[in-house]
C-alpha positions in Angstrom: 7.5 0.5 -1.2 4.3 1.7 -2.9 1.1 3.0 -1.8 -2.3 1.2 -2.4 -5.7 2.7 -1.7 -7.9 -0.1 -1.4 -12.1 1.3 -1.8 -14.1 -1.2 -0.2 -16.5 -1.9 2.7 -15.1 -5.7 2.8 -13.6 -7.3 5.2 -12.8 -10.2 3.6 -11.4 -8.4 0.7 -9.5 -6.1 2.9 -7.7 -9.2 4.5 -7.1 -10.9 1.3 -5.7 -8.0 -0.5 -3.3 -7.3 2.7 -2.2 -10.6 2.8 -1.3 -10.5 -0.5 0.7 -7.6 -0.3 2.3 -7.6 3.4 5.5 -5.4 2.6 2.9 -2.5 0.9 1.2 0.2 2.2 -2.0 0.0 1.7 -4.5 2.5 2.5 -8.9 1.8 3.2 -11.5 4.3 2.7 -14.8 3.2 3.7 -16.4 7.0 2.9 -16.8 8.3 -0.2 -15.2 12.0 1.1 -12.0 10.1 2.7 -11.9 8.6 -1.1 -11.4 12.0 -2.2 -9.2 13.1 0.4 -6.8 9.9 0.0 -6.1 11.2 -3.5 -5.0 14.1 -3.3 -3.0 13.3 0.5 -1.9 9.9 0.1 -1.4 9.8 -3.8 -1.1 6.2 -4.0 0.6 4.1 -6.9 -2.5 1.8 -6.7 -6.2 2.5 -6.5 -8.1 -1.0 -5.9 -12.0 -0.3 -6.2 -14.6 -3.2 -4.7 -17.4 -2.8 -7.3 -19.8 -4.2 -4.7 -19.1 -1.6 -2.3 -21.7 0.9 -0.8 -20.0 4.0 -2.2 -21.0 6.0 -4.9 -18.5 3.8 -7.5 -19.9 6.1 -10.6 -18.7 9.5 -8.4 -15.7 7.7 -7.9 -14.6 6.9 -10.9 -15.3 9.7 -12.6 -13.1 11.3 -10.6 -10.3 8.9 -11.0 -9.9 9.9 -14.5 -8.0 13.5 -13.3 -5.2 11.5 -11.8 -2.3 9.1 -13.2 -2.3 5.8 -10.6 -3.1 2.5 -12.2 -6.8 1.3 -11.1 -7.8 -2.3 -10.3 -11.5 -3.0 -10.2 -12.8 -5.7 -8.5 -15.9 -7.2 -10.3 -18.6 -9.3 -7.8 -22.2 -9.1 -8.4 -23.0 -5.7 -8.8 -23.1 -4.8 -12.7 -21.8 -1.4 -13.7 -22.2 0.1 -17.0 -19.3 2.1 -19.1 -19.5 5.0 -17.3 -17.8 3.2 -14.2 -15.4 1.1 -16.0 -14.1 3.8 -19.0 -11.3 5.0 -16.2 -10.4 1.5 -15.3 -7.2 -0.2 -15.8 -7.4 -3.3 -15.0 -10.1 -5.8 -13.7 -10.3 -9.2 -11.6 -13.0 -11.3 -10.8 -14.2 -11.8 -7.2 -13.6 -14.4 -5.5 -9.7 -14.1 -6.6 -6.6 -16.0 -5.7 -4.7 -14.1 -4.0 -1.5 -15.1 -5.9 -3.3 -13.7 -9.0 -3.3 -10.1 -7.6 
């Protein structure tokens, strides 16, 4: 089983991205120092960041770049600029289908 850290304030997204993966662990921070926390405690195999989410996404993915997990970044309407999106591995447009995750 692996371990997903799912960043986002969304409910909707939350629900989607479970659905789509019922037999994972999958882990929400909704605060910026639980973020953090979750990777160094939880190490996940995943890290899913909601780019229209109320946390500091810049902070956040700066930091991602000291770690090895694979990084999905969820675009919406919020527009980020390369400092944000250098560290990310892979991107998907919201709304997704949930078959595509």
């Amino acid at each position: 089983m692996s371990k997903f850290l799912l960043i986002s304030d969304d409910c909707e997204k939350e629900q989607i991205i479970k659905s789509a993966f019922p037999s994972e662990e999958i882990i929400v921070s909704k605060e910026e120092l639980l973020v953090f926390d979750a990777f160094e405690v939880e190490n996940p195999d995943l890290v899913i960041i909601d780019g229209d989410c109320s946390l500091d996404i810049k902070s956040i993915c700066r930091k991602i770049k000291q770690y090895s997990f694979v990084t999905l970044f969820i675009l919406g309407k919020t527009h980020h600029n390369k400092d944000v999106t250098n560290n990310i591995n892979l991107f998907i447009e919201y709304p997704f289908d949930k078959k595509l995750l």
